[in-house]
N, C-alpha and C positions, 0 to 999 in steps of 0.2 A: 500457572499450574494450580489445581486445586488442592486444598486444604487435605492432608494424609487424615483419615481416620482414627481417632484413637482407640479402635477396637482392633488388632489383625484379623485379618485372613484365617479360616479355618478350616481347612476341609473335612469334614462332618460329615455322619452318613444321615441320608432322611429315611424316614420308618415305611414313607411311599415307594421307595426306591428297593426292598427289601423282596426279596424272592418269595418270601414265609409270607410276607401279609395277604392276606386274602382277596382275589381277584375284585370280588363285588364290593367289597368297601374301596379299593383301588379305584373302582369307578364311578363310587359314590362322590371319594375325594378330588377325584379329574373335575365331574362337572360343578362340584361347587369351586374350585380353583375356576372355570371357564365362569360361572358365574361372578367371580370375582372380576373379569376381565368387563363383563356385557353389561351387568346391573347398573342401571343408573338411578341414585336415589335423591330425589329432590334438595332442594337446600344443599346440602350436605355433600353433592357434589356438580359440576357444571354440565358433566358429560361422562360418558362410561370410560374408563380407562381404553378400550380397545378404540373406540372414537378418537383419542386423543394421540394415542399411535398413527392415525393414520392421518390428521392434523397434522403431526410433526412431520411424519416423512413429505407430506404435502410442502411444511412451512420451508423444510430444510433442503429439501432436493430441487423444489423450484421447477423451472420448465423438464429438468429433465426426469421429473415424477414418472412421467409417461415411457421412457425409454426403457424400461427394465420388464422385464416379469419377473415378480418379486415366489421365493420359492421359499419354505418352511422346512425347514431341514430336521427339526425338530417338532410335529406337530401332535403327539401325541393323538386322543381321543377327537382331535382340531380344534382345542382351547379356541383363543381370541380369533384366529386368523381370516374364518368365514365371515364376522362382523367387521376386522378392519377392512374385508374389502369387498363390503359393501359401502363402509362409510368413505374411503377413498374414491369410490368411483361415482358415488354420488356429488362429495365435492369438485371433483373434476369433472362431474357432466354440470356442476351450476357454472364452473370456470367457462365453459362455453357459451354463457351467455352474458358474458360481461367482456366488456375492452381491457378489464386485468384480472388478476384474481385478488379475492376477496383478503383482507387487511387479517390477517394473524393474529389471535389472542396472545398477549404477552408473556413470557413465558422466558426461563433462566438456559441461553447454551453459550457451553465453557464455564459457568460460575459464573457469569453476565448477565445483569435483565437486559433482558430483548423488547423494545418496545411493537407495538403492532405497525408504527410510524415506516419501519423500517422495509414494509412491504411495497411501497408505495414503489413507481417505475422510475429507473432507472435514465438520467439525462442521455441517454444512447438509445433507448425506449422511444422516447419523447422525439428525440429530433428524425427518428425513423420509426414513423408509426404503424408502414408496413410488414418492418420485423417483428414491433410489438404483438400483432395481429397473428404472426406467423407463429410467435410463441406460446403465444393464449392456444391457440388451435393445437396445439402438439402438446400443451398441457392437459388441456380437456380431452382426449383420447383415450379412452378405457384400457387398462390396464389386467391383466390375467393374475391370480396368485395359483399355486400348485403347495398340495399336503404330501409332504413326505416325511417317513419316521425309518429308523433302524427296527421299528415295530409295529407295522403297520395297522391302522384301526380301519381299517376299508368300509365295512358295515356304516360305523359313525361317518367318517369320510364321504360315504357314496350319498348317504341321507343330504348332508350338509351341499353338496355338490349339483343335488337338485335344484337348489333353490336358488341359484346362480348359476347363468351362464358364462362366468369370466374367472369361478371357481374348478378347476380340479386333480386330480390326485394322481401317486405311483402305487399301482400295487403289491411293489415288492417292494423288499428291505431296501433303505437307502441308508450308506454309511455317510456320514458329514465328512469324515476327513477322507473317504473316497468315492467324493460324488461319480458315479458310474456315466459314463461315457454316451451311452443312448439319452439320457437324462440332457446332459450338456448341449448334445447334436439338436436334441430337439428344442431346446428350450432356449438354449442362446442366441449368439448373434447372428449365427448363420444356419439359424433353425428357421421356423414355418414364419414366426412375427417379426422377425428379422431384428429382436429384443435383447440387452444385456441381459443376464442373471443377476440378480439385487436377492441375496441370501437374509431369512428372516431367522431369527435366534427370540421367541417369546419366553421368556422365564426358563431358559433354558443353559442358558450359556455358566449360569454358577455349577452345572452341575457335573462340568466337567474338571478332570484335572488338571496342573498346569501342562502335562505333555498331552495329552488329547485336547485340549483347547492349542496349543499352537500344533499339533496335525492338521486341525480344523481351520486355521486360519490362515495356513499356509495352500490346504487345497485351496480355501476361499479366492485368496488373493491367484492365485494359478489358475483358477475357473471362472471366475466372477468377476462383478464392475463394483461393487459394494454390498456391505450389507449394515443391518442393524440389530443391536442389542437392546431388546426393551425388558425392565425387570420392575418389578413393584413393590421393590423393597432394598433394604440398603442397611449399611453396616455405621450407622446411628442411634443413637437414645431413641429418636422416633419413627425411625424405622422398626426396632422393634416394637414402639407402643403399637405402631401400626398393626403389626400382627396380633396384639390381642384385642386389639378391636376391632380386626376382623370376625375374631373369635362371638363378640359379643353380639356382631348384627347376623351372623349366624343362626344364632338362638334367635333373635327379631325378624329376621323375615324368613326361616325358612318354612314356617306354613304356608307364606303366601305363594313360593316360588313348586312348594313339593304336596302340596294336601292333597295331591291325586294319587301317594303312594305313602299307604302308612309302614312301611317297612322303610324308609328312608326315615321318616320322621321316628321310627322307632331308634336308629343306629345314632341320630341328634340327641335326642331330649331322654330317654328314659337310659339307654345304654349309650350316651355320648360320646364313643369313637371317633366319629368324622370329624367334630369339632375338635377334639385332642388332637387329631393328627394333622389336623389344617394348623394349628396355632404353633403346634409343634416343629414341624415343618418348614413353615412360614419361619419362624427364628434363627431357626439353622439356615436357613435358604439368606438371611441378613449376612450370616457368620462367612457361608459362602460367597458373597457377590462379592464381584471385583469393583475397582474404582475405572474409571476410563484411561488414569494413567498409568494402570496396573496392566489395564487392557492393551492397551499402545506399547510398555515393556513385550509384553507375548508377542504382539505384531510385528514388533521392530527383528524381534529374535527368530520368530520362527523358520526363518531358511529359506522365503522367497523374497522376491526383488519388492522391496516394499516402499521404494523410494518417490514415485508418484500417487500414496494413497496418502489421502487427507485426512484426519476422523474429528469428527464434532459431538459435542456430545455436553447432557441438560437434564433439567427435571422439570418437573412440570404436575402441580400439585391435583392432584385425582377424587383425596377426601378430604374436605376437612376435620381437624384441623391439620394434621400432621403425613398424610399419605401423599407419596410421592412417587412419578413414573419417572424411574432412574432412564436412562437412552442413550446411547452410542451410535451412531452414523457415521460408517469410514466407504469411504469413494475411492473411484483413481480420478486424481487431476485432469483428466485427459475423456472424461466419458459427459 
């Protein structure tokens, strides 16, 4: 069991989340939160955070990567999720050219190092290298992600959507803890790709309360084969520092990312909103997130049969020195 926080739990309101604040700074603060997800900055980081979401689910889920279409139940404006699955299906189109897949950067799940050693095949692998073969091939099989929100960004959505064919969206509201039934029909197991559901929660999952997050995870478990919690930030000393230094490469890169709109660089630098609200935000969003075994209390409680779902769950450091992609991945035994 992991180490209890000495911060509680908070549930906080954020200043984004607020009806009064202004649409367009709203969507000022989406796409630099997404860019916090996509930017990757030399040294200082190994790979972009959304990269490393799809890393994990690759390291964790293993051959049965392939068997789900993974949906976004949450994907506001489509933060990360159009990048991680581009980087997901790229790793899984180079699994198709190797006799296993490629060795895992090392990385902490359960409060464990995990070494990369640990990817290596399996003496069941080895003594039947036709099955090996068979699982390579069903790992490297492209995989579909779907954008849905209780608020649909269709515009954003539909853009994003172009640019992948393994990308696309609902146009209507979708409630999490009443995933609607056409949705399931088509997207599950005995939908068109013949695919579990594997539900995706991007920085989203703190911002529900405790009975709306076990609503949520109780349809989960009634609809679904798994999902996961990625957050990038955490109820730490440096979890918080982490948010103001995000604050600060804000102010450092954001000419390079926005100099094609001086009214964005106007709301950064001369009238500094965006940044107040991202770092703001960002702390309470610490004050918010649950631990995995706070997560797993919800799970255990929420009112469905939860007694064949496993959850694993890590970090896996994004900036240095101190940034970390907190992760939850819970399965059923049986998929």
């Amino acid at each position: 069991m992991a180490t209890k926080p000495l911060i509680p739990r908070m549930h906080l309101w954020e200043i984004d989340d607020q009806p009064w604040f202004p649409s367009f700074l709203r969507a000022y603060v989406q796409t630099g939160l997404t860019h916090a997800w996509t930017v990757h900055i030399p040294i200082l980081q190994r790979s972009s955070p959304a990269t490393i979401v799809a890393e994990t689910l690759h390291r964790v889920l293993g051959d049965r990567v392939s068997r789900h279409t993974y949906i976004d139940f949450c994907a506001g404006a489509g933060g990360p999720t159009p990048f991680i699955e581009q980087a997901l299906n790229k790793q899984l189109k180079r699994a198709t050219t190797h006799t296993a897949p490629a060795a895992a950067p090392a990385g902490v799940v359960n409060g464990d190092s995990k070494a990369a050693s640990e990817s290596t095949p399996s003496d069941a692998a080895v003594a039947n290298p036709e099955a090996k073969s068979a699982a390579v091939r069903e790992e490297g099989t492209a995989v579909d992600f779907v954008l849905t929100d209780l608020h649909p960004h269709v515009e954003s959505w539909e853009a994003a959507a172009k640019k992948s064919d393994r990308l696309t969206y609902v146009s209507h509201p979708v409630d999490a803890a009443h995933a609607p039934a056409d949705l399931l029909r088509r997207y599950g197991r005995k939908g068109e790709n013949g695919k579990g559901i594997f539900r995706l929660f991007n920085l989203a999952f703190h911002h529900f309360d405790d009975d709306l997050a076990r609503s949520i995870l109780k349809n989960t478990v009634e609809t679904s084969e798994g999902f996961g919690i990625f957050e990038l930030q955490d109820r730490t000393p440096t979890g918080l520092l982490t948010c103001f230094a995000f604050g600060f490469f804000i102010f450092l890169i954001a000419p390079l990312l926005y100099w094609w709109s001086p009214l964005r660089l106007f709301w950064i630098y001369v009238v500094p909103i965006v940044p107040f609200v991202l770092v703001f935000d960002g702390l309470i969003s610490c004050l918010r997130t649950r631990t995995a075994d706070e997560v797993e209390a919800l799970l255990r409680t929420c009112g469905a049969d939860t007694e064949d779902w496993e959850i694993h769950s890590g970090k896996e450091r994004f900036l240095w020195p101190c940034g970390y992609l907190n992760w939850i991945i819970c399965t059923k035994k049986t998929t």
